[in-house]
Every structure is written in structure tokens, then in C-alpha cells.
N, C-alpha and C positions, 0 to 999 in steps of 0.2 A: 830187146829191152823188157818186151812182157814179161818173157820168163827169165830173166835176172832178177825183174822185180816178185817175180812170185816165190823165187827162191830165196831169195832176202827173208819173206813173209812167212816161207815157211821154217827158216833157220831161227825168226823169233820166237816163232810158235815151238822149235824142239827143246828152244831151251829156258818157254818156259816156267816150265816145271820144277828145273833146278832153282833158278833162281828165287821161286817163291819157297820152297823147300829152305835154301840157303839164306833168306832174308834176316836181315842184324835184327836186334831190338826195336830199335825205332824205325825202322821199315815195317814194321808188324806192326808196332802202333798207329803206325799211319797212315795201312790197308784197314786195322780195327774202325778209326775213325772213318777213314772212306765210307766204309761199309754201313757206319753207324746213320751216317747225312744220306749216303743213297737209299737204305732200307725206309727210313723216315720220310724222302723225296717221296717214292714209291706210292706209300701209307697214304699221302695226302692226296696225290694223285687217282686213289681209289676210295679216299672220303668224296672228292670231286664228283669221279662219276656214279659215284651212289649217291648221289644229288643233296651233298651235305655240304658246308665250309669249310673248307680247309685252314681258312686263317682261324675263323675260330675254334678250329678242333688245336690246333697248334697252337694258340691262346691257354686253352685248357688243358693241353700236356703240357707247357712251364709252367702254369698256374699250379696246377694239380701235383709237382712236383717241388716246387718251390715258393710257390703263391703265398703262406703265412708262416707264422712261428706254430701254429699246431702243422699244419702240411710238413712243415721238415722236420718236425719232430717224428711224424708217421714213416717220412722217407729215410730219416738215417736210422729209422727201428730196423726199417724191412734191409736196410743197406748192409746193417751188422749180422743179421740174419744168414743173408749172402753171402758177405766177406768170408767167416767163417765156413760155410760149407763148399764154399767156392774154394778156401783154402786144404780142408778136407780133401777135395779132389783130386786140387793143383797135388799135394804129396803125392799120393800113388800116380797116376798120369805122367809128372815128372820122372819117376820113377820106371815109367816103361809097364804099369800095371793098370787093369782097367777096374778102377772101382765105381761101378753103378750104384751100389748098393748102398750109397750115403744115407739116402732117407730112413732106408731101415735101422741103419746106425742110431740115425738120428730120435727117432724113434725109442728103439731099446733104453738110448743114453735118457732119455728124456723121464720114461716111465722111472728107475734105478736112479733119477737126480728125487723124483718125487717121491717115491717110497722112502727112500734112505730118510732123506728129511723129516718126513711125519713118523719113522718109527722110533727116531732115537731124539724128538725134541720132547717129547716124556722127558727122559732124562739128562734134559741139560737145563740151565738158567734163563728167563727170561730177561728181555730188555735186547740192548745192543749187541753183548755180545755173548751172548746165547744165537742171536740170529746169524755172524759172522760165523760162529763156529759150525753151526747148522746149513751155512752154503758153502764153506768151504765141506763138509761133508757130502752135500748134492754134489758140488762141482766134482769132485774123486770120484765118487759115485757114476756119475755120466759119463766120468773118462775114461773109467777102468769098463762099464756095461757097452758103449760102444766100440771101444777098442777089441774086447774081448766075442764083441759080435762080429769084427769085423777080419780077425783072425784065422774064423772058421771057413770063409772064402782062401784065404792066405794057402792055410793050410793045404787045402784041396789043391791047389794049385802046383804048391812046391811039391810034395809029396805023390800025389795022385795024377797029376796033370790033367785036373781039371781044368775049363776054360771058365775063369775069373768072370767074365761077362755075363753067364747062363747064372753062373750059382750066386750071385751077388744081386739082380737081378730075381731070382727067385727068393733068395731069402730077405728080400723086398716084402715079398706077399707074405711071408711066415712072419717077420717080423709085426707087420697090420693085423693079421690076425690073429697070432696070440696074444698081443697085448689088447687088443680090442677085446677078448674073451675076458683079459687079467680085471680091465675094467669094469667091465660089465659084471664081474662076477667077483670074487674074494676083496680085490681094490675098488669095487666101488662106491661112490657116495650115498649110503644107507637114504632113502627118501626123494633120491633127486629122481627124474621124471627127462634128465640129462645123460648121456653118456660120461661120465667123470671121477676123477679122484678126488677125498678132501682137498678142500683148500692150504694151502699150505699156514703157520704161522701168522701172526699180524708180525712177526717181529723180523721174518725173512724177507727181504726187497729190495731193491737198491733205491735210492734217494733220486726223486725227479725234480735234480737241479737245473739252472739255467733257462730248461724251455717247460720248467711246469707239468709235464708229460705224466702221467701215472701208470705208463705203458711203454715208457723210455726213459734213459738214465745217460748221461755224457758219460757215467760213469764206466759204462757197459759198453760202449764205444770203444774208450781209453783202452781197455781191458781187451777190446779184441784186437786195435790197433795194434799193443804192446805184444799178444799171441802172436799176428804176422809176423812181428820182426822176429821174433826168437824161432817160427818155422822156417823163417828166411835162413835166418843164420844156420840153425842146424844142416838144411838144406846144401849149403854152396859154401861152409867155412867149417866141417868136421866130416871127419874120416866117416863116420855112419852114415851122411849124409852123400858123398864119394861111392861107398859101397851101394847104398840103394839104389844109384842112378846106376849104378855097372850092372847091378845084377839084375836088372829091368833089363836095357838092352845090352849087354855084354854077356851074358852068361858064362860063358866059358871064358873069359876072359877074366871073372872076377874071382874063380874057382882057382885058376891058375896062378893070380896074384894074391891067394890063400883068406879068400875070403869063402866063406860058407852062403851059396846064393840062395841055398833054397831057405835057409834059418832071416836072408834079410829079408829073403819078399815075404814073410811072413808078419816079421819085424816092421815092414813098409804096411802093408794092411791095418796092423794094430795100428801103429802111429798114427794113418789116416781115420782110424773109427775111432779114435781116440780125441781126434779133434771133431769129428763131428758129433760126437757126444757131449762134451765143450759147449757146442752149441745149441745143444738141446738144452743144456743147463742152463742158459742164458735164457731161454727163451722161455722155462718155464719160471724161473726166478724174477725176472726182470718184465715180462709181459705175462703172463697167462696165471699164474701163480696158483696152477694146478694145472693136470693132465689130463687131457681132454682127448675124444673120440681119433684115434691116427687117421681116419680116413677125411678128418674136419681138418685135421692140418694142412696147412699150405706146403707146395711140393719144393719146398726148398732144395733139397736132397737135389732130385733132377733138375731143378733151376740150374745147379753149381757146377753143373755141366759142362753148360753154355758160359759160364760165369769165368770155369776154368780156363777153357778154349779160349775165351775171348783176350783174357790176359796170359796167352800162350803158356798156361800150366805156370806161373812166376806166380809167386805168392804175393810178393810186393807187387803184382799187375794184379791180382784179383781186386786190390783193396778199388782204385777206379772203375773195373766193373761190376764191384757189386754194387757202388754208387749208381750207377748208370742202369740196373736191373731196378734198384731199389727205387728210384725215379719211376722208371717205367710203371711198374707196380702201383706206385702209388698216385700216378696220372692215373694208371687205368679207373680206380677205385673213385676217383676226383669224376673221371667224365662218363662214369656210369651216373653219377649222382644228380650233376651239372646240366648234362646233354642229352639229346634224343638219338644219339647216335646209339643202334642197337649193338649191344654187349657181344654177338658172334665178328660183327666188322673193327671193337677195340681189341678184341681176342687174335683176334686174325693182323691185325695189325701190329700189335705186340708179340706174333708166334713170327711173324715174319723179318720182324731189328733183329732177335734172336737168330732166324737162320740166317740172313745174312753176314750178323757180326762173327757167326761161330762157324763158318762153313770154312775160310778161307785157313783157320787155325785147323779145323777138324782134316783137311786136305794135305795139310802141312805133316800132320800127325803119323797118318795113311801111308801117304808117300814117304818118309823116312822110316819107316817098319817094311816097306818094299824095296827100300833100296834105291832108292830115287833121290840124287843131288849128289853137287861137284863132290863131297868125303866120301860121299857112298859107292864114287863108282869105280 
């Protein structure tokens, strides 16, 4: 009986693999969630024995996430933040490509929303709509500068068989450090005693309706809400969409069904640094309303990582985890201010919802690039 029962145990354990590998949609949601209350269980368990409260540290992460009308106005700032780089990601990832390199994307896109705007509002009109004309200039401007940075990964890949991870990854640091020079030196704020760009217009901003914010806009929300679905839809209801996913992991298989693989992973790279530039533009129009030092920015970029995984690369799934990042975030900021709980154990505690939410997706990822699960084998 022992060893019938141990081979039962081991027959679950070979399969597994497949099965989490093979899991539907909402079986993935509902390891995410698992994962989301165990990592959290964990957290409090280790405010415990570092002789702190748990219930009030858990007081102060919903407080600190949804406690007032400024609190959620700071959490669905940092949420749409997410959303977008998180959906950044989801493209290339879905696609079978590994772009690290959001941040720098983001980045490049962000400096090229702000340049663009201060060179050419000399010559447009003031008032309202001098200022529309003027973001929708930043916003191309960040599309075309990230996209076109994001390319050059692309490139190397199709062509050169470079590995996407290394160079996207490095031109991570090329991107912080030339634009940090760009700043500091030709772009910068003549006087400031800041690492920074002029300020942008009084007349470029979006309007802080509803919740009063001068650092968030519903409007800005709306606008990235409306981007997911149209990523969506390109994604899973057109041919180019079809094609990127073949030719991530089908290669030869999309060559044969006369698609040009290495022209899409190229084409998948732009589109993804194309929307993280998107989000640069958001982020300097809508909160910062100038460009500021890269290495001062928040690591959105690698945030969208965890963001993507967690919403297993689905663009309509990023929008709930970047909710759930954007929460996190802004408890953290709440119970540094709030609590005597030291800043390395909320760190630690926020590094750790992260690795659990995104391990069991980053596993899933792994093992179907190995070969692993019932279509694979």
C-alpha cells in the first residue's frame, strides 16, 4: 500500500508541470490571487516577528492604498503608470520576445515628448488649443522616440542573432546615460541647481477633474484604459497580431505560412517601445511636466515585468495588475510616512507579492520555451 501510495504521489508530482504549464485563464487568475494573499500572509508573519503589528501594518497597506480621495488619486496615478508599461511588455513577451528594455524606452520616449513640445510651442498659439496641438506633438514624439529605440534591439536580433535580453538590458544604461548627459548639458534648465528640463507650457496638462489631483487626471486613465483595448484587439483580432505571435515562437512555421519573421520581430519591438514611450508621454504631461534626472525616475520599465507576468502577458490582465502594483506602491509611500516600520522590511515585503505573484507565470513562460506541457509533447 506504501508504495502504491507513493507512486500515486509521484505520478502527481510528474504531471505537475504540465498542468500548470496547460492552465485556462482563470486558473492563472486564481494561482495570481493565491499567490497574491499568500505572499501578503507571509509579509505579516515577518512584520510579527520583527516585533511589529501586523494588523496595523495591514491597517496601513488599505489605508495607504485606498484610505482618501488624495490616496487614490496617487494610486491610480502610479496604476496607469503600470498599466501602460506593463502593457509595453505584455506585446513583445506575448510575442515570444524578451524586452527588458522598457525603461529605457521609456526613457528616450519621455526626453523626445519633452523636447518636441518646448521646441515647437514658439510656434504655435496659446490658450487650449495650442496646448492640444502641442501634446498631441509630445505624444508622436514619445511614440515614434521609443519605438525607434526599441527597434534597435529588434533589429539585432532578427538579423544578427543577437539575444534581445543582453542588448535591451544594456541599452537600459545607454539610454540613463545619455539622456542624463542630454540634461545636464544642451537640455538643461539654464539656473537650476536641479538635474532638469524647462518646464513645459502653462498651457500643456491635462485637467484634474473629479479627484482635484494636479498630478492626475481621470482623463489620463480613460486614455490608457482606451490604448489597452486597441493593444488588445490588435493583439488577438488582426493578421499582424497572428503573425507576431508565430513568429516569436513559431519561426519556421511563420516563414513557411509566408510571413517574413524576422521583418515582424522587429515590427513587435517597435510596437512594444512605441507604447512605452506612450507612457512616458503621459507621465511627463500629466505629472512631472518636465524631465527630470532618469536615474530620479521610478523603475516603472522593470516594474512591467512583474506586472506583465502576473497578468500572464494579456494586455486586458495587465490593467488588474497594474492596479494591484499601483496599490502596493502607494501603501509603501503611506507606511513609510505613517509607521515606524523600517523602509528595508516594506521593501522586502513589497519585493516579495512581487516574486511570488510573478514566479508561478515566469515558470509557465520557461517551461513552454522547453518544451514542457500536454501540446508540447
Amino acid at each position: 500500500m506504501s508504495s502504491a501510495g507513493e507512486g500515486d504521489a509521484q505520478s502527481v508530482l510528474d504531471r505537475l508541470p504540465d498542468r500548470l504549464v496547460d492552465a485556462t485563464v482563470l486558473e492563472r487568475l486564481g494561482i495570481a490571487v493565491a499567490s497574491t494573499a499568500v505572499a501578503i500572509f507571509i509579509g505579516l508573519l515577518i512584520v510579527a516577528a520583527a516585533g511589529y503589528s501586523p494588523i496595523l501594518f495591514l491597517n496601513n497597506l488599505i489605508v495607504g492604498a485606498f484610505g482618501s480621495e488624495r490616496v487614490i488619486a496617487r494610486t491610480l496615478r502610479l496604476s496607469t503608470f503600470f498599466i501602460l508599461t506593463g502593457v509595453a511588455v505584455a506585446i513583445a513577451f506575448r510575442a515570444g520576445v524578451f524586452n527588458i528594455g522598457v525603461q529605457g524606452q521609456f526613457i528616450v520616449g519621455g526626453l523626445a515628448c519633452t523636447m518636441s513640445i518646448l521646441w515647437t510651442a514658439p510656434f504655435l498659439p496659446g490658450g487650449a488649443v495650442g496646448g492640444v496641438a502641442l501634446m498631441l506633438i509630445g505624444t508622436i514624439s514619445a511614440a515614434i522616440g521609443g519605438g525607434l529605440y526599441a527597434a534597435i534591439p529588434g533589429v539585432l536580433k532578427a538579423y544578427a542573432d543577437a539575444n534581445e535580453i543582453i542588448t535591451t538590458i544594456m541599452l537600459n544604461f545607454i539610454a540613463i546615460g545619455a539622456v542624463s548627459w542630454l540634461i545636464t548639458n544642451p537640455f538643461g534648465r539654464e539656473g537650476s541647481t536641479v538635474v532638469q528640463t524647462e518646464s513645459l507650457p502653462e498651457n500643456v496638462g491635462l485637467p484634474p477633474i473629479v479627484f482635484g489631483d494636479a498630478n492626475f487626471s481621470v482623463i489620463g486613465l480613460a486614455l490608457t484604459l482606451a490604448l489597452v483595448v486597441v493593444v488588445a484587439a490588435v493583439m488577438t483580432r488582426t493578421s499582424f497580431g497572428y503573425d507576431m505571435v508565430t513568429s516569436g515562437y513559431q519561426a519556421a512555421a511563420a516563414v513557411y505560412s509566408g510571413v517574413d519573421a524576422n521583418r515582424t520581430i522587429v515590427a513587435t519591438m517597435t510596437f512594444s517601445g512605441a507604447v512605452a514611450g506612450l507612457a512616458s508621454a503621459l507621465y511627463v504631461i500629466m505629472f512631472q511636466g518636465r524631465f527630470v534626472e532618469p536615474a530620479s525616475i521610478h523603475t516603472y520599465g522593470y516594474d512591467a515585468i512583474a506586472v506583465s507576468l502576473l497578468a500572464a502577458n494579456n494586455p486586458l490582465g495587465v490593467i488588474p495588475a497594474g492596479l494591484l502594483f499601483g496599490g502596493l506602491n502607494s501603501s509603501s509611500s503611506y507606511i513609510q510616512i505613517y509607521s515606524d516600520v523600517p523602509i528595508q522590511l516594506i521593501d522586502g515585503i513589497v519585493g516579495l507579492v512581487i516574486l511570488l505573484v510573478a514566479a508561478p507565470e515566469l515558470f509557465r513562460m520557461a517551461a513552454k520555451r522547453a518544451g514542457i506541457g500536454g501540446e508540447d509533447r
